[in-house]
N, C-alpha and C positions, 0 to 999 in steps of 0.2 A: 326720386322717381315717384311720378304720382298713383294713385290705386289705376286710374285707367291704364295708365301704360304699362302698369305691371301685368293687367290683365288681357291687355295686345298680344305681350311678348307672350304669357302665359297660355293663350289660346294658338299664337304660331309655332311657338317650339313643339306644344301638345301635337299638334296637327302631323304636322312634318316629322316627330320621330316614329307617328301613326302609320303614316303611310310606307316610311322607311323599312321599318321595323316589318310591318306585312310581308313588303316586294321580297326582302331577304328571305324570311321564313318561307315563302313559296317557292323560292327557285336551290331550297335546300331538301334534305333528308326528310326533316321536320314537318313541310308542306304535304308532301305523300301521307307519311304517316296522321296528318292531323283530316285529311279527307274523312267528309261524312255523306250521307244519302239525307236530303231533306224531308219536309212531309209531300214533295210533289215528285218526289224519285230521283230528283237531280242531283249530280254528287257535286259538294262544295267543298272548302275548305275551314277548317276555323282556325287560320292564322290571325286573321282581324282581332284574335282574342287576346290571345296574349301581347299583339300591338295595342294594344288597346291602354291595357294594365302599364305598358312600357311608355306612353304616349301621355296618360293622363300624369305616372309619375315624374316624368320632365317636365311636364306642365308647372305640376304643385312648387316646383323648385324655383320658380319666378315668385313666388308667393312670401307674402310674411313671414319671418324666420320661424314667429310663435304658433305657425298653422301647418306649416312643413310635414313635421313629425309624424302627427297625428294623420296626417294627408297621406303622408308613405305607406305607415300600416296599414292603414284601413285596407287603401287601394290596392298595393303589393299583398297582401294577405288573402285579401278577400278574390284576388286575382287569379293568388297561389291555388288556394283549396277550389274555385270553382275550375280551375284547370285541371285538377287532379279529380275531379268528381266527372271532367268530358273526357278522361281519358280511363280511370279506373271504372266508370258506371257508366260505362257507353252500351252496354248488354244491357241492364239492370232495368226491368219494366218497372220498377219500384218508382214514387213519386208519391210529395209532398210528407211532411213533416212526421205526419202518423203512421205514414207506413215505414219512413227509417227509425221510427225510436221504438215499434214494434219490434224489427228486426235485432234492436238492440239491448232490447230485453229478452230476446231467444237467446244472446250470446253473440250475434252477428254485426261485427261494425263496417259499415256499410260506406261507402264513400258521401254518399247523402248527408249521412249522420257528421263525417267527417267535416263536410264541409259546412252543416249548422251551427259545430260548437265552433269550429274553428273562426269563422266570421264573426258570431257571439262572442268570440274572446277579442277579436282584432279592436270591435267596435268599443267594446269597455276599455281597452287600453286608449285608445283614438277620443274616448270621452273622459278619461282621466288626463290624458295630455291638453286639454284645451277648457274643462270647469274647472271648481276649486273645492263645490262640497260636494257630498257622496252622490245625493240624491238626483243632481245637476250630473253627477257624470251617468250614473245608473240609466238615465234620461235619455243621455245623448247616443249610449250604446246599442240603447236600444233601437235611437230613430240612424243609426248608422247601419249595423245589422239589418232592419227592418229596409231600407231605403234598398240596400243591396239585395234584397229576399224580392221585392216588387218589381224592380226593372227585369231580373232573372224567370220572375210568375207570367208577366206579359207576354215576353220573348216567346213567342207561340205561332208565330208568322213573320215573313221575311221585312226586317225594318220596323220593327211592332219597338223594341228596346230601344232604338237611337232615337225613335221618333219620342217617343214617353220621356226621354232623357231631356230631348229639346224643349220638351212642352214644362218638365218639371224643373230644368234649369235656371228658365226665361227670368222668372221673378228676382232668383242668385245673380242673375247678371251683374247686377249691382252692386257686391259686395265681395266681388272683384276674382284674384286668380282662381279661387279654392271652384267656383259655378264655372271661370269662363275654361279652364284648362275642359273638363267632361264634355262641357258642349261643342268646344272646337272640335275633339274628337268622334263624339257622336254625330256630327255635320263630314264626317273625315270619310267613316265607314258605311253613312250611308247609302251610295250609290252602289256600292258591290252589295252590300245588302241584300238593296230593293230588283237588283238585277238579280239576286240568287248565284253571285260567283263567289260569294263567302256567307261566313254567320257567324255571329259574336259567342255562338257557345255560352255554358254558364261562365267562365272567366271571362269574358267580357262584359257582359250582363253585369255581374257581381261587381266587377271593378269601375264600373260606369255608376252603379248605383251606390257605391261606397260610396266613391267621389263628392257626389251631388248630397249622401247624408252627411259629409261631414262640411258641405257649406252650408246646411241647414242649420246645425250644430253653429256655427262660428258665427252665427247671424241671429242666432237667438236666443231670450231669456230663459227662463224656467217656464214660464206659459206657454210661450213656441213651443219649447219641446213637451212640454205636455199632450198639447193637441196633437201636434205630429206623431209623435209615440203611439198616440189613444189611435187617431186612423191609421197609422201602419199595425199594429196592434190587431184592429179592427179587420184588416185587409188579409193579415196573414192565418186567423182562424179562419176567415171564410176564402181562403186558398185556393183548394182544390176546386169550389163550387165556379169562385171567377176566373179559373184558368180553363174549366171545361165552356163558360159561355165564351171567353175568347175565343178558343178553338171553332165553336160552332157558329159564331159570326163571321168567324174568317173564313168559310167554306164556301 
């Protein structure tokens, strides 16, 4: 089977178990309880999220036996904890990095915090399953974790995450299941999105942005991930500043 066609099948099955996996979750127990209020008052759902996580991981599994692994974790992980951070820190006015490792220096571990180290950890395992020396996986953890931190910082307006997904996939196209599985997805959930009858939540975000960081990883040397690392890096200390101008362009 050639890379394209792995990347067909891996962009249809992503697709299809996306939308599956939604339709279920909404006509369950699961769908009521996952209801949110957005920033324009309207109540959605965030079943799209954990489709998401569910949708990109069938994907990955059309892929290279040697990129699988590392694909699973990331995404299942990174999927887990921001699912547990939309559901444990749905009260929680707390936001961005400083204010949960504040909290976690009071003695308070916070879902937030939960879900930093937790993705921190998914991506170093996800970058030891795919380099070979330390400093190449350290790298890769980093632009894994970071990748999933950025699509989650955007998500600030309906469709803001699938669209940044498409945009930052496009180049991974190329290099086959690991890019096309996220993108099929993020193309999957964007019209409920952009309508406002769902939202990817941080488990979707997270798991859409794992995805795409570990095609960046699999696609590149030590100097790809350097620069990637350095602007994700770059992006997540100035966080909270560019998630507040998000916010106020989208007004």
């Amino acid at each position: 089977m050639t890379e394209f066609s792995r990347s067909l099948r891996a962009a249809a099955l992503a697709a299809g178990v996306t939308r599956a996996a939604a339709t279920v979750l909404r006509r369950t127990r699961a769908g009521a309880a996952l209801e949110r209020e957005n920033h324009a008052g309207r109540t959605v759902d965030l079943c799209a999220g954990p489709a998401t996580a569910a949708g990109i991981a069938a994907g990955v599994l059309a892929g290279p036996p040697g990129t699988r692994a590392a694909a699973l974790v990331a995404v299942l992980a990174a999927g887990a904890c921001g699912g547990y951070d939309d559901v444990a820190g749905a009260d929680d006015p707390r936001r961005g990095f400083r204010a949960h490792l504040g909290a976690l220096r009071d003695g308070e571990l916070t879902s937030g915090a939960v879900k930093l180290f937790g993705i921190s950890a998914a991506g170093l395992v996800a970058g030891a399953l795919l380099k070979e020396r330390t400093v190449d996986r350290v790298l890769a953890g980093v632009v894994v974790a970071g990748t999933a931190h950025l699509l989650n910082l955007v998500d600030v307006r309906p469709g803001r995450a699938a669209q940044a997904a498409l945009v930052l996939g496009a180049p991974g196209l190329l290099r086959g299941p690991l890019a096309a599985a996220p993108m099929a997805v993020a193309a999957a959930v964007l019209p409920d999105d952009l309508a406002e009858r769902g939202m990817l939540g941080d488990c979707g975000a997270h798991a859409l942005g794992a995805a795409l960081g570990v095609a960046v990883v699999a696609g590149n040397g030590r100097a790809g991930l350097v620069a990637h690392a350095a602007g994700l890096v770059a992006a997540t200390v100035r966080g909270d500043r560019i998630s507040d101008f998000v916010r106020d362009t989208a007004r």
